[in-house]
N, CA, C and O atoms as a Maestro MAE file, in Angstrom:
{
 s_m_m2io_version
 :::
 2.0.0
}

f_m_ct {
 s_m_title
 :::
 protein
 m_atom[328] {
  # First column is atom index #
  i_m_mmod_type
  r_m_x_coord
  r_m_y_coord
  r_m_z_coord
  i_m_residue_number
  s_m_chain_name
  s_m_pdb_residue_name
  s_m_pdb_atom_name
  i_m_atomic_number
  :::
  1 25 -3.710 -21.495 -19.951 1 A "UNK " " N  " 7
  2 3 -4.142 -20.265 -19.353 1 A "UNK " " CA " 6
  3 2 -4.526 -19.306 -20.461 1 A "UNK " " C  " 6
  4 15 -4.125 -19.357 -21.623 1 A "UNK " " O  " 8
  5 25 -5.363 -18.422 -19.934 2 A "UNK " " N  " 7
  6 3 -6.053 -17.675 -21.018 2 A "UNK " " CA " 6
  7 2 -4.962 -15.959 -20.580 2 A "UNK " " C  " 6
  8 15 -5.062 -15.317 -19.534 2 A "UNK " " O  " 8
  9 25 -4.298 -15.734 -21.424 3 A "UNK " " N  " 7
  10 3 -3.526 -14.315 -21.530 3 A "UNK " " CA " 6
  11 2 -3.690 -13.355 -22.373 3 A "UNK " " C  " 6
  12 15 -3.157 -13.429 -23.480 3 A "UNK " " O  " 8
  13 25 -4.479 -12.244 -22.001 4 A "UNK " " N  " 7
  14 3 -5.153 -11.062 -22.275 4 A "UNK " " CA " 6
  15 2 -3.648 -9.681 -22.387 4 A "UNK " " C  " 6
  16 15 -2.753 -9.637 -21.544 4 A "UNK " " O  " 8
  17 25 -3.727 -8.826 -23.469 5 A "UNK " " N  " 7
  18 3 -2.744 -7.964 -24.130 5 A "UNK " " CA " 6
  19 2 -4.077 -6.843 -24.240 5 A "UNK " " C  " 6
  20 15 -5.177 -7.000 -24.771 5 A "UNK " " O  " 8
  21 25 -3.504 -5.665 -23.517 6 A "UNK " " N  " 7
  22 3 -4.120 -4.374 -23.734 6 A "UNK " " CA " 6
  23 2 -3.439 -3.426 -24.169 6 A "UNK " " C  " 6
  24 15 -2.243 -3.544 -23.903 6 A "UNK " " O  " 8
  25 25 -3.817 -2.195 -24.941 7 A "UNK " " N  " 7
  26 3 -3.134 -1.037 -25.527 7 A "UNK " " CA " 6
  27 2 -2.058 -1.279 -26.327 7 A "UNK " " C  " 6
  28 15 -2.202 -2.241 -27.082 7 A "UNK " " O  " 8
  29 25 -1.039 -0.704 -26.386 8 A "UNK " " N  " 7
  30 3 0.223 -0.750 -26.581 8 A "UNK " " CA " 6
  31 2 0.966 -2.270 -27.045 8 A "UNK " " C  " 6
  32 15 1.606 -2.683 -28.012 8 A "UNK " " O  " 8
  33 25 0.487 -2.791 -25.797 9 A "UNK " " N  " 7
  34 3 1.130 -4.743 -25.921 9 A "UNK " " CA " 6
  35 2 0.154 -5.564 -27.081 9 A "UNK " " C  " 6
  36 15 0.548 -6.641 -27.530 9 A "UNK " " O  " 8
  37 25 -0.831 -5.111 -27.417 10 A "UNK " " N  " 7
  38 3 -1.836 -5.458 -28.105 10 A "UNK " " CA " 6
  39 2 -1.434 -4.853 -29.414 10 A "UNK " " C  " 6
  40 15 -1.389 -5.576 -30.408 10 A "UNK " " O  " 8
  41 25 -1.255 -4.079 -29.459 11 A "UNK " " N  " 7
  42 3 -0.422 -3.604 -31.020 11 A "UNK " " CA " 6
  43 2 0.913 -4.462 -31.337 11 A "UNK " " C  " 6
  44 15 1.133 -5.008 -32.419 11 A "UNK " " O  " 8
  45 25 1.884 -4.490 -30.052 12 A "UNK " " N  " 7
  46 3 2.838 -4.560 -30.976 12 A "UNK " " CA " 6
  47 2 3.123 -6.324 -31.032 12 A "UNK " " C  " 6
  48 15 4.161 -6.671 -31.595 12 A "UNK " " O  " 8
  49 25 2.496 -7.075 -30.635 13 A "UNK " " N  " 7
  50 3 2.235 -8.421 -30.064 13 A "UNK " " CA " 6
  51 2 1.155 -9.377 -31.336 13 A "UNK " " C  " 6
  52 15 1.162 -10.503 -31.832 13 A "UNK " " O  " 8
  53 25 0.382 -8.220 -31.427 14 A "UNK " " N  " 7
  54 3 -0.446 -8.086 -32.571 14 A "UNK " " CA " 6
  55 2 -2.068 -9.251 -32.370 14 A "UNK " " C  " 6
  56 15 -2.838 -9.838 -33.130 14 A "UNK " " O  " 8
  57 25 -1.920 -9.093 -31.067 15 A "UNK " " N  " 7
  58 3 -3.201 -9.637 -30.914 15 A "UNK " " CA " 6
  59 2 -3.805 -9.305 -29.363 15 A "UNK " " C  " 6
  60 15 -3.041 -8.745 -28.576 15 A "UNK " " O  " 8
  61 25 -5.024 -9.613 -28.976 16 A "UNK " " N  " 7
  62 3 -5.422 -9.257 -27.829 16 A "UNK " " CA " 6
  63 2 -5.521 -10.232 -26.754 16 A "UNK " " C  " 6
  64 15 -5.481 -10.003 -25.545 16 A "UNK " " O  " 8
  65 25 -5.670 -11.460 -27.407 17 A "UNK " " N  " 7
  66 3 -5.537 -12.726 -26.218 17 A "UNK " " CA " 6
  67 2 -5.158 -13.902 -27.165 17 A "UNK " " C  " 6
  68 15 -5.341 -14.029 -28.376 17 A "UNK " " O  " 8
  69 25 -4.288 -15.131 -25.799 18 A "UNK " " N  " 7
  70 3 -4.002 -15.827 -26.163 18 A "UNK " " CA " 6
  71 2 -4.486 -17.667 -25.425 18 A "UNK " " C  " 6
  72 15 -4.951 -17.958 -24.322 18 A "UNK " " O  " 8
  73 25 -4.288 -18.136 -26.052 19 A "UNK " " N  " 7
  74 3 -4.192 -19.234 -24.583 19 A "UNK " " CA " 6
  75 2 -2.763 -19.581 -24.675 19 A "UNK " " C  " 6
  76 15 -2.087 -19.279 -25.658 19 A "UNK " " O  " 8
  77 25 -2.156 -20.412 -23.336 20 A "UNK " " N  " 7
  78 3 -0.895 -20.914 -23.160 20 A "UNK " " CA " 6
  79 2 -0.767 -21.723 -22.373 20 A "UNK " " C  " 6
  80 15 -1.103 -21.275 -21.278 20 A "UNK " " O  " 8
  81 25 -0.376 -22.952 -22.312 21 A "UNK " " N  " 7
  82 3 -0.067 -24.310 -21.905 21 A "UNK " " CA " 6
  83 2 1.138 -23.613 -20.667 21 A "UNK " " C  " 6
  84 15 2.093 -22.903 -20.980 21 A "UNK " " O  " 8
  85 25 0.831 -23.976 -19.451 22 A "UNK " " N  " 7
  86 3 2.323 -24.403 -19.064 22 A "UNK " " CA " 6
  87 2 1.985 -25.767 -17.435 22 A "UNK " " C  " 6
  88 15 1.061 -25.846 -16.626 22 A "UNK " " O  " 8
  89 25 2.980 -26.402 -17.586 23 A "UNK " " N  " 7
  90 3 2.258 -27.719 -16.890 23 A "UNK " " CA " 6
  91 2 2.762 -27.498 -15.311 23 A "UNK " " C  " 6
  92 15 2.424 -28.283 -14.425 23 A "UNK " " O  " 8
  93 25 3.760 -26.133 -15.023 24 A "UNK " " N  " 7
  94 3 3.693 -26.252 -13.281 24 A "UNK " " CA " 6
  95 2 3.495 -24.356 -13.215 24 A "UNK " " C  " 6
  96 15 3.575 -23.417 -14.007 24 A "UNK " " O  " 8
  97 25 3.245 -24.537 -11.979 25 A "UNK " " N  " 7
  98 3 3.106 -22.688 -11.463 25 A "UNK " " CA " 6
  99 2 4.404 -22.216 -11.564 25 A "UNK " " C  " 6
  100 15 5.490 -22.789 -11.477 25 A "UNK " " O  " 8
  101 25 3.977 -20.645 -11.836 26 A "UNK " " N  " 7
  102 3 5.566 -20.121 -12.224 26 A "UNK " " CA " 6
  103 2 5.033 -18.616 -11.786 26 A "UNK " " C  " 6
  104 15 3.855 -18.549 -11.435 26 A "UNK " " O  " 8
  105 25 5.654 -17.667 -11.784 27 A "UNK " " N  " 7
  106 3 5.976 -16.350 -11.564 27 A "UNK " " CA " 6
  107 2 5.282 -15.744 -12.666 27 A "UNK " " C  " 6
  108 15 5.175 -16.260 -13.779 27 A "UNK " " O  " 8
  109 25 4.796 -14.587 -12.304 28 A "UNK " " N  " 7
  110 3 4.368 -13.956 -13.725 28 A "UNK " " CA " 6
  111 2 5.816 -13.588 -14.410 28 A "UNK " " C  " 6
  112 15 5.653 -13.602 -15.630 28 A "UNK " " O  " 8
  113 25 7.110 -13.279 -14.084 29 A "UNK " " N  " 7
  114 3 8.112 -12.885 -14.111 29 A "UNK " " CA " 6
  115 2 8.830 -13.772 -15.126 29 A "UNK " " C  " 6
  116 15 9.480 -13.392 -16.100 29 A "UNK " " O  " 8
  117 25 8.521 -15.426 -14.595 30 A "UNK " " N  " 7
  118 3 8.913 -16.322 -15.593 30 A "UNK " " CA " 6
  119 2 7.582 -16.275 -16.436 30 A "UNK " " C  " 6
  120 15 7.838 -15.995 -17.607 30 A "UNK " " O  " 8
  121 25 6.905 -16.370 -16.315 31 A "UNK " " N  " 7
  122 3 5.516 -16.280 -17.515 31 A "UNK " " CA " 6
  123 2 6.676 -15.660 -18.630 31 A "UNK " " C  " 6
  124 15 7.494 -16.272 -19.317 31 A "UNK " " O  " 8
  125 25 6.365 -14.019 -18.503 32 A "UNK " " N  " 7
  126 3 6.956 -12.945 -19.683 32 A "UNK " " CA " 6
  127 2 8.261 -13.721 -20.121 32 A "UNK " " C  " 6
  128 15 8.209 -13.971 -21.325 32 A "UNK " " O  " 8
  129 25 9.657 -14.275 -19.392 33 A "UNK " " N  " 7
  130 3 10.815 -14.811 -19.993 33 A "UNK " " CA " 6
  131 2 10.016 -15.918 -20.626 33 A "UNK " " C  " 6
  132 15 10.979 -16.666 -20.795 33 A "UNK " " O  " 8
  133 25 9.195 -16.472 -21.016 34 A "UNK " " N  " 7
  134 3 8.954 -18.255 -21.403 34 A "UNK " " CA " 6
  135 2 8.161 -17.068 -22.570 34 A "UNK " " C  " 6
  136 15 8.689 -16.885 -23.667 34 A "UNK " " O  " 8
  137 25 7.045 -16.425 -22.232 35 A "UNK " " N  " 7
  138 3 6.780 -15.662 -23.484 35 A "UNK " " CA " 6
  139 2 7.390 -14.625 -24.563 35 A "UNK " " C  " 6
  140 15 6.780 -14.379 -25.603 35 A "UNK " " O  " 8
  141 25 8.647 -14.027 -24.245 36 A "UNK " " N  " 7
  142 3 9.496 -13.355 -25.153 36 A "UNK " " CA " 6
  143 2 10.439 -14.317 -25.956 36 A "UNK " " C  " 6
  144 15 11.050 -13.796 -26.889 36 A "UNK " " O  " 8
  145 25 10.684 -15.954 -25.663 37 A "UNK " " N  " 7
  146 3 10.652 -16.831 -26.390 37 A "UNK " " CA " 6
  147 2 10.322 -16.910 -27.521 37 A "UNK " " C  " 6
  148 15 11.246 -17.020 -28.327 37 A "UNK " " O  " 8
  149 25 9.059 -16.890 -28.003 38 A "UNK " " N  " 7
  150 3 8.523 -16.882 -28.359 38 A "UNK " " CA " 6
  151 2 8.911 -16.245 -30.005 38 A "UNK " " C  " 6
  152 15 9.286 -16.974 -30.923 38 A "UNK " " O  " 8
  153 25 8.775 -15.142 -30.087 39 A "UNK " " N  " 7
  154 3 9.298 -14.156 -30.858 39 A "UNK " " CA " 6
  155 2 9.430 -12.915 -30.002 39 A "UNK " " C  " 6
  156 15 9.208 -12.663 -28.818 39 A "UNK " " O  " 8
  157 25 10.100 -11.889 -31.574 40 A "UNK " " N  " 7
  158 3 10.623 -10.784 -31.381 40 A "UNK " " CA " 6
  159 2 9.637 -9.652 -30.736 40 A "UNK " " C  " 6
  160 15 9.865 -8.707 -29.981 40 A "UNK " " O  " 8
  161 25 8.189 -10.250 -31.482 41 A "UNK " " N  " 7
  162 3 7.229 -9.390 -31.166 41 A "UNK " " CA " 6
  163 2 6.738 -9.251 -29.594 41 A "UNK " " C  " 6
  164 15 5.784 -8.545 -29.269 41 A "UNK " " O  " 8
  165 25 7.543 -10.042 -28.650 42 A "UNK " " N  " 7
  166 3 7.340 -10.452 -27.225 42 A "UNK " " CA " 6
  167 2 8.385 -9.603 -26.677 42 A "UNK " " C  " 6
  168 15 7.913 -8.629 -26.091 42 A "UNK " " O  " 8
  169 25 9.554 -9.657 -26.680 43 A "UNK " " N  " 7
  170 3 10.674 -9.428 -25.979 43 A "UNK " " CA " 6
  171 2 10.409 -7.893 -26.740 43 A "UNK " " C  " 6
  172 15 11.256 -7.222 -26.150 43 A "UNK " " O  " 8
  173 25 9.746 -6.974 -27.680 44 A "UNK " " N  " 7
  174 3 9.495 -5.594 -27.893 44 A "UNK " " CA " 6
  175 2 8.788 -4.874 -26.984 44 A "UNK " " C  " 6
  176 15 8.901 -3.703 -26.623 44 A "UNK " " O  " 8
  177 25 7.458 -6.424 -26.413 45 A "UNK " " N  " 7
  178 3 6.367 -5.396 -25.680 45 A "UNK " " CA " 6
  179 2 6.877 -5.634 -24.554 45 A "UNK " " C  " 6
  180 15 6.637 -4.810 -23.672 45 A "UNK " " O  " 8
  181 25 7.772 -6.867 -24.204 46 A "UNK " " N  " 7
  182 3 8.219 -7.188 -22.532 46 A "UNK " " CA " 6
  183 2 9.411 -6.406 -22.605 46 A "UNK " " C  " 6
  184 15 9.811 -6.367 -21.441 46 A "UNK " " O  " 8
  185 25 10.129 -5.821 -23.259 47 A "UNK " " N  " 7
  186 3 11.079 -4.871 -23.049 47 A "UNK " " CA " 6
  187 2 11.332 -4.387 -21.542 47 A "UNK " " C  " 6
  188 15 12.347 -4.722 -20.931 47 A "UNK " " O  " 8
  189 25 10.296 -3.541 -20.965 48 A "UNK " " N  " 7
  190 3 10.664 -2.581 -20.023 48 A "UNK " " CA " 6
  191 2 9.363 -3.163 -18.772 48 A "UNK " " C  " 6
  192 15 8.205 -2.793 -18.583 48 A "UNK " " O  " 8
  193 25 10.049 -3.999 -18.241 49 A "UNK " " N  " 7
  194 3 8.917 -4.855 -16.886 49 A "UNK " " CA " 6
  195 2 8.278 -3.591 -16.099 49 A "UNK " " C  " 6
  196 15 7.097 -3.391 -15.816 49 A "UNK " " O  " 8
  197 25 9.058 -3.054 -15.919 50 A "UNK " " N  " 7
  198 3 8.749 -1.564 -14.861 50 A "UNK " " CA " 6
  199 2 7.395 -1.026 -15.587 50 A "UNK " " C  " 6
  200 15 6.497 -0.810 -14.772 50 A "UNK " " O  " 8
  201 25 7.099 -0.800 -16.757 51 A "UNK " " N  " 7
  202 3 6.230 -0.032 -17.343 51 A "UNK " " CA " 6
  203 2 4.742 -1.088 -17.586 51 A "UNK " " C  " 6
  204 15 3.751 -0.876 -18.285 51 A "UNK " " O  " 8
  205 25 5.065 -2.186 -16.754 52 A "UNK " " N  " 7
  206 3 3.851 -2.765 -16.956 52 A "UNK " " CA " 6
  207 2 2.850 -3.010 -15.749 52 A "UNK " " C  " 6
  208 15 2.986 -2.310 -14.745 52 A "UNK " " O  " 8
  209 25 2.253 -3.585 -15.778 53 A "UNK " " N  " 7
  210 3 0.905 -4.037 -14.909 53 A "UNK " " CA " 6
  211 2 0.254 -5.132 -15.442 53 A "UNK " " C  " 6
  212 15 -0.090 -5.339 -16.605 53 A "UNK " " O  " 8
  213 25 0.091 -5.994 -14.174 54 A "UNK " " N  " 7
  214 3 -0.311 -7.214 -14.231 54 A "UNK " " CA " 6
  215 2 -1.457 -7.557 -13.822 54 A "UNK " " C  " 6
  216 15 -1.596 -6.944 -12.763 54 A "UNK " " O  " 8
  217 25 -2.597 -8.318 -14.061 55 A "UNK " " N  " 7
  218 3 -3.810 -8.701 -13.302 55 A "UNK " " CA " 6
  219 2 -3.945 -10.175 -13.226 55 A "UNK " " C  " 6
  220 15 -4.305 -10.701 -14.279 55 A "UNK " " O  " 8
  221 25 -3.766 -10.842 -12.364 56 A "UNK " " N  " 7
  222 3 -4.752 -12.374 -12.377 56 A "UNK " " CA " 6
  223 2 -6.217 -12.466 -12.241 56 A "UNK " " C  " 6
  224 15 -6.935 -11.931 -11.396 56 A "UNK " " O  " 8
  225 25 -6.537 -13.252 -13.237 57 A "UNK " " N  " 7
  226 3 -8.472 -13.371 -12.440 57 A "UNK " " CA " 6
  227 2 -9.073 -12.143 -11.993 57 A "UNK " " C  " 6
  228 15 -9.993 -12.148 -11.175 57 A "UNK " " O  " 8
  229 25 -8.484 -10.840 -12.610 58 A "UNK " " N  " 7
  230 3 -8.792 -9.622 -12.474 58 A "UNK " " CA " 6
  231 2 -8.917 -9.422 -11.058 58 A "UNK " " C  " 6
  232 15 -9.980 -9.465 -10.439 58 A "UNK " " O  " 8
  233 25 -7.899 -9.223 -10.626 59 A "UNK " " N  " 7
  234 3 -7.157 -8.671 -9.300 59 A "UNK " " CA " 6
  235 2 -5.960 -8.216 -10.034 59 A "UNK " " C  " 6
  236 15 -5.656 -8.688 -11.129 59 A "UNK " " O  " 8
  237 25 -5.291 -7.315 -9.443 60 A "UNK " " N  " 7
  238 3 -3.929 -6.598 -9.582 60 A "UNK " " CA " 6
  239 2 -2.716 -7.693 -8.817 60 A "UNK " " C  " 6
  240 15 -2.979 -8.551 -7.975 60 A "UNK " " O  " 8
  241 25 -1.835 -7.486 -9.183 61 A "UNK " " N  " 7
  242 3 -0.985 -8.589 -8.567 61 A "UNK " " CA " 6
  243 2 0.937 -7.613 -8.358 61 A "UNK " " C  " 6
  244 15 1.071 -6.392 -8.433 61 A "UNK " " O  " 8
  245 25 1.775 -8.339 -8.176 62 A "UNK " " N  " 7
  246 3 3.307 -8.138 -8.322 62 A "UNK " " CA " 6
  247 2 3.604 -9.092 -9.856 62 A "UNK " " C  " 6
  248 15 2.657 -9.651 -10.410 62 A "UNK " " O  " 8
  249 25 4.594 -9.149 -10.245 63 A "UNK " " N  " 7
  250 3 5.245 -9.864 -11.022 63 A "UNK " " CA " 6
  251 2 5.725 -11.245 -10.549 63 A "UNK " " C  " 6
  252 15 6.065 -12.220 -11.220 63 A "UNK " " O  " 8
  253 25 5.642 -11.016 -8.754 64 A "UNK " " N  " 7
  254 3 6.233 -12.311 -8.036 64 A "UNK " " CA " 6
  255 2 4.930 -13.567 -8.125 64 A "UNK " " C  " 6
  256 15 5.086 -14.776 -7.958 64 A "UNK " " O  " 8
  257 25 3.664 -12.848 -8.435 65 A "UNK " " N  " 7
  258 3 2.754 -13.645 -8.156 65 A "UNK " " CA " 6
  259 2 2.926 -15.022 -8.926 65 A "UNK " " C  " 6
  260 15 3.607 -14.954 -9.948 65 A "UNK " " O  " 8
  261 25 2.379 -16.328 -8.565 66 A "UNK " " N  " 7
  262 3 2.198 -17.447 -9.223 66 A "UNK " " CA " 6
  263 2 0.788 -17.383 -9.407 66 A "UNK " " C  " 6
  264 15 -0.233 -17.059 -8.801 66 A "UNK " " O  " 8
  265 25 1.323 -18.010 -10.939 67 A "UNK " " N  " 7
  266 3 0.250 -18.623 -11.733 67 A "UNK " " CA " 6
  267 2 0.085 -19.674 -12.064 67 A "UNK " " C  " 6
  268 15 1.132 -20.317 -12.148 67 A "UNK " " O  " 8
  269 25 -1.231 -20.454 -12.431 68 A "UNK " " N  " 7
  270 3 -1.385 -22.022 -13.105 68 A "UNK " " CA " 6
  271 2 -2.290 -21.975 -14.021 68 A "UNK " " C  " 6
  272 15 -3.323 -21.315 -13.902 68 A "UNK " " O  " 8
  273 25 -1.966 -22.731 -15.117 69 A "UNK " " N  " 7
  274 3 -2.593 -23.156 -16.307 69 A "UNK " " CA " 6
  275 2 -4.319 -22.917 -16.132 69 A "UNK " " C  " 6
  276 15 -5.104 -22.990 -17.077 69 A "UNK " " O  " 8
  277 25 -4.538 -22.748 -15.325 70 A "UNK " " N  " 7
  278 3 -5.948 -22.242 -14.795 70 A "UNK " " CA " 6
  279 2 -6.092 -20.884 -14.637 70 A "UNK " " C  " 6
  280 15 -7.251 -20.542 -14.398 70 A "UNK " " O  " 8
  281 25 -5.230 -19.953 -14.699 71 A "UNK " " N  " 7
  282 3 -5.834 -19.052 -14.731 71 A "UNK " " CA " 6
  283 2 -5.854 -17.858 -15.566 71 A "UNK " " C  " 6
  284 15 -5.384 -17.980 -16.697 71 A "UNK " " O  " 8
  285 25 -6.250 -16.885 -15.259 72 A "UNK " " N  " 7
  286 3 -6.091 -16.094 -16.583 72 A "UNK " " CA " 6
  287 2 -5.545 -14.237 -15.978 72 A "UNK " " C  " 6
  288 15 -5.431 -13.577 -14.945 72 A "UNK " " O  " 8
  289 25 -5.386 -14.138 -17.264 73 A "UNK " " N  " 7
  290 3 -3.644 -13.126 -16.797 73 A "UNK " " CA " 6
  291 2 -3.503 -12.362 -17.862 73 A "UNK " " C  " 6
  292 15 -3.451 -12.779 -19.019 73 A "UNK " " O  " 8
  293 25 -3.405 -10.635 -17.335 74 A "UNK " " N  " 7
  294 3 -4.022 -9.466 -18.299 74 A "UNK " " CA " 6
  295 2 -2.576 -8.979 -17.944 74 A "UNK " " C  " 6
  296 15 -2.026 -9.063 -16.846 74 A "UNK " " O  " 8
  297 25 -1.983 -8.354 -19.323 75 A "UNK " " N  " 7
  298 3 -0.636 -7.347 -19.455 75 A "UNK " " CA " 6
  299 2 -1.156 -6.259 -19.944 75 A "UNK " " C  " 6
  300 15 -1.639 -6.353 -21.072 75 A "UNK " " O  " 8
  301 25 -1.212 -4.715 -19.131 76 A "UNK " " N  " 7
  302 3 -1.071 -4.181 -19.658 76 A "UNK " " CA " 6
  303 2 -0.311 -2.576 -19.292 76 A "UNK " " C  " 6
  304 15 0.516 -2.679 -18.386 76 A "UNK " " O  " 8
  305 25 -0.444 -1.362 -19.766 77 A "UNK " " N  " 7
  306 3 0.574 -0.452 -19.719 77 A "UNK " " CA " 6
  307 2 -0.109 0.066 -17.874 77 A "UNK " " C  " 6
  308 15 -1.005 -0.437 -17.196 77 A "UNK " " O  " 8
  309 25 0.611 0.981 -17.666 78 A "UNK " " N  " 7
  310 3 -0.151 1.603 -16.436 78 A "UNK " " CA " 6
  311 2 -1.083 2.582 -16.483 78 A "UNK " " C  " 6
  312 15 -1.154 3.435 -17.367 78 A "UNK " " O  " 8
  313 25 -2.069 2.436 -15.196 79 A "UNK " " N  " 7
  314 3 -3.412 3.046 -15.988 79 A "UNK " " CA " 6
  315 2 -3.157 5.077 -15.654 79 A "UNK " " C  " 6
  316 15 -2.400 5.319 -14.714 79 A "UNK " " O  " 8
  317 25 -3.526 5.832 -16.102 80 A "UNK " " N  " 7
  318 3 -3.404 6.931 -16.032 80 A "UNK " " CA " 6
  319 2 -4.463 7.656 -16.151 80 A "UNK " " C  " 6
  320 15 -5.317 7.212 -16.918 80 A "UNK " " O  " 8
  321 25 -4.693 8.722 -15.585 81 A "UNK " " N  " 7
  322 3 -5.953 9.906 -15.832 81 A "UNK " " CA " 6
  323 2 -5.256 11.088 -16.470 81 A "UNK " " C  " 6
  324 15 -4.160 11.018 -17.026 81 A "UNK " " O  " 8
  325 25 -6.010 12.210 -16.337 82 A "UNK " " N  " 7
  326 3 -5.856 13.179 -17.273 82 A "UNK " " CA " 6
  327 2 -7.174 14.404 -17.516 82 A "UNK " " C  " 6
  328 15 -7.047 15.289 -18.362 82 A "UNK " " O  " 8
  :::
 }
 m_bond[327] {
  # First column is bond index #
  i_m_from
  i_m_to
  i_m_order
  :::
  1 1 2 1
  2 2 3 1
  3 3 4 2
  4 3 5 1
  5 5 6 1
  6 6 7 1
  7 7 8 2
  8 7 9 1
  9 9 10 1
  10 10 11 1
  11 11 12 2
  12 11 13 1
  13 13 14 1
  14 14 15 1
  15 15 16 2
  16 15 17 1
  17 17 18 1
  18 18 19 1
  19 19 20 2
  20 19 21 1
  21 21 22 1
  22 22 23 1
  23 23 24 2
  24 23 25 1
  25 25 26 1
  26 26 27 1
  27 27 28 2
  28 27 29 1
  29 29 30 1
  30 30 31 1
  31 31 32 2
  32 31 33 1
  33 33 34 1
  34 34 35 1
  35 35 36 2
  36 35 37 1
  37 37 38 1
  38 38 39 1
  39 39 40 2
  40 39 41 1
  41 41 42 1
  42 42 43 1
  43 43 44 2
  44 43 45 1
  45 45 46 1
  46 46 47 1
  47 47 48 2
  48 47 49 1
  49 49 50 1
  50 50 51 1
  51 51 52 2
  52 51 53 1
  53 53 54 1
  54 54 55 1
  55 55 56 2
  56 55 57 1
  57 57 58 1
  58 58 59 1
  59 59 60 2
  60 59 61 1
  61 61 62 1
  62 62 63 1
  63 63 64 2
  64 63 65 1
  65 65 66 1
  66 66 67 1
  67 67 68 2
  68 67 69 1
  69 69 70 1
  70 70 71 1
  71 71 72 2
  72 71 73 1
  73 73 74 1
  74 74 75 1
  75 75 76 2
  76 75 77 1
  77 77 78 1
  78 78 79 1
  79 79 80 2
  80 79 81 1
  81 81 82 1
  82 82 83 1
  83 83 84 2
  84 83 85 1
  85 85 86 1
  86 86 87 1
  87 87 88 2
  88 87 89 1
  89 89 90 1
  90 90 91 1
  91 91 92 2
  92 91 93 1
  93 93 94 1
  94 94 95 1
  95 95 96 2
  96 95 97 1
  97 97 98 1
  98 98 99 1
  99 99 100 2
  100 99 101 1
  101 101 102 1
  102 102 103 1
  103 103 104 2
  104 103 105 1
  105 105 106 1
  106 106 107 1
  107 107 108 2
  108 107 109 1
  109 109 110 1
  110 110 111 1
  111 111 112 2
  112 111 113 1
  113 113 114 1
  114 114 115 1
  115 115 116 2
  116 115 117 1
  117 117 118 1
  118 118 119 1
  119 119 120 2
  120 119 121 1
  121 121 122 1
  122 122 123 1
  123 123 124 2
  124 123 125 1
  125 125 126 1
  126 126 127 1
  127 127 128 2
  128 127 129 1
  129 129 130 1
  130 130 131 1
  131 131 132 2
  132 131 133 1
  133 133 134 1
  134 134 135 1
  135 135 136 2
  136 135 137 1
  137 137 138 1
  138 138 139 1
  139 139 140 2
  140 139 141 1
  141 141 142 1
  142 142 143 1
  143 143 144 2
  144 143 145 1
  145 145 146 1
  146 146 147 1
  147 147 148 2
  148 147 149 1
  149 149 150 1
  150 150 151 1
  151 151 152 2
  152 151 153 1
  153 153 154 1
  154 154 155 1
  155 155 156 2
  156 155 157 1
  157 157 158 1
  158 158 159 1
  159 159 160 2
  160 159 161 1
  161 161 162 1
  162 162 163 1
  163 163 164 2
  164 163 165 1
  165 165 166 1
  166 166 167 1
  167 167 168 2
  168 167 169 1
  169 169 170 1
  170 170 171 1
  171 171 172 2
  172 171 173 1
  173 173 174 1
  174 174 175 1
  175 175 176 2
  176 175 177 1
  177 177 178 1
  178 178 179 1
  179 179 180 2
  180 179 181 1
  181 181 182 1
  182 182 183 1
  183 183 184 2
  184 183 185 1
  185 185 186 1
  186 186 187 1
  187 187 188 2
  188 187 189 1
  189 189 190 1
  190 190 191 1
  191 191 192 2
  192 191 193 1
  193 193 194 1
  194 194 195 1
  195 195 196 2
  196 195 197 1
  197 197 198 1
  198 198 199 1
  199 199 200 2
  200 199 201 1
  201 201 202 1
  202 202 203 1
  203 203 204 2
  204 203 205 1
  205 205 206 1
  206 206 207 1
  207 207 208 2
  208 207 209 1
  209 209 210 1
  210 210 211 1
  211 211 212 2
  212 211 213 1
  213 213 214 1
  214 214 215 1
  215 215 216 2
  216 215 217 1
  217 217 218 1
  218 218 219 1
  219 219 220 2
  220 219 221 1
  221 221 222 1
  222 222 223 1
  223 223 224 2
  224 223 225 1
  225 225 226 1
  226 226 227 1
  227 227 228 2
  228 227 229 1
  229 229 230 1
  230 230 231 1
  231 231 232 2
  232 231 233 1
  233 233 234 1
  234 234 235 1
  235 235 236 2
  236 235 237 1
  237 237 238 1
  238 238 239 1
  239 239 240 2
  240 239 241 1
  241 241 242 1
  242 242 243 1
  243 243 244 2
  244 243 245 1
  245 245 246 1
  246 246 247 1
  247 247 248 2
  248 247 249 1
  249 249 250 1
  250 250 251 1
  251 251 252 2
  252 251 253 1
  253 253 254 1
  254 254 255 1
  255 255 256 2
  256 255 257 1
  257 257 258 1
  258 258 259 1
  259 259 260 2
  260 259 261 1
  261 261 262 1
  262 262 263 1
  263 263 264 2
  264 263 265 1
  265 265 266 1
  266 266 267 1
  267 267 268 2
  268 267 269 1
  269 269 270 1
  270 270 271 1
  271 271 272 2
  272 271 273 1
  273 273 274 1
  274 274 275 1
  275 275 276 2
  276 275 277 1
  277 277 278 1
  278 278 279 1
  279 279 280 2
  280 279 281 1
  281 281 282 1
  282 282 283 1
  283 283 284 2
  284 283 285 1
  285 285 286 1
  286 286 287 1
  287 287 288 2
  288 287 289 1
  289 289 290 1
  290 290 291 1
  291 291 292 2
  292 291 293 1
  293 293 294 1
  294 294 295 1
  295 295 296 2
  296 295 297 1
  297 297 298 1
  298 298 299 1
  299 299 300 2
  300 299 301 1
  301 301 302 1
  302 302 303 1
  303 303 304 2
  304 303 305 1
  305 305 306 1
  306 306 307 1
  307 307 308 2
  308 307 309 1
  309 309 310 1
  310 310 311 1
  311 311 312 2
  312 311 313 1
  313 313 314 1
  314 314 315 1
  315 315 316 2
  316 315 317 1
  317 317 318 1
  318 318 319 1
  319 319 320 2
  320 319 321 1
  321 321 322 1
  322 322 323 1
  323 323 324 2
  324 323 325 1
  325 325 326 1
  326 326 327 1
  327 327 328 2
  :::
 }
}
């Protein structure tokens, strides 16, 4: 799956996209636990679930949503005006 990092998660993650293998559907919820694995630089930006936002295939989603190795999947902060 192709996994896209905006703003904030993109700094501290230190890149903007990734690809990632995983061989059954899972939760975006388990996605982030299988990716803060990873390193330290994961479990900094997945810190606080509440403060994020999720997209599949660019639709907005829950954290409950499932995903598969097919698709592709954007983290980023919540959007705000001003």
């Amino acid at each position: 799956m192709k996994i896209l990092y905006f703003a904030n998660l993109r700094d501290v993650i230190g890149k903007s996209e990734e690809y990632f293998t995983i061989e059954n559907e899972m939760s975006i919820s388990d996605l982030i636990t299988l990716l803060k694995k990873k390193n330290k630089k994961y479990i900094t930006a997945f810190d606080n679930k509440k403060k994020l936002m999720y997209a599949v295939n660019c639709e907005y989603v829950r954290s409950s949503k499932r995903v598969s190795d097919k698709d592709e999947v954007a983290f980023f902060p919540p959007v705000t005006g001003g």
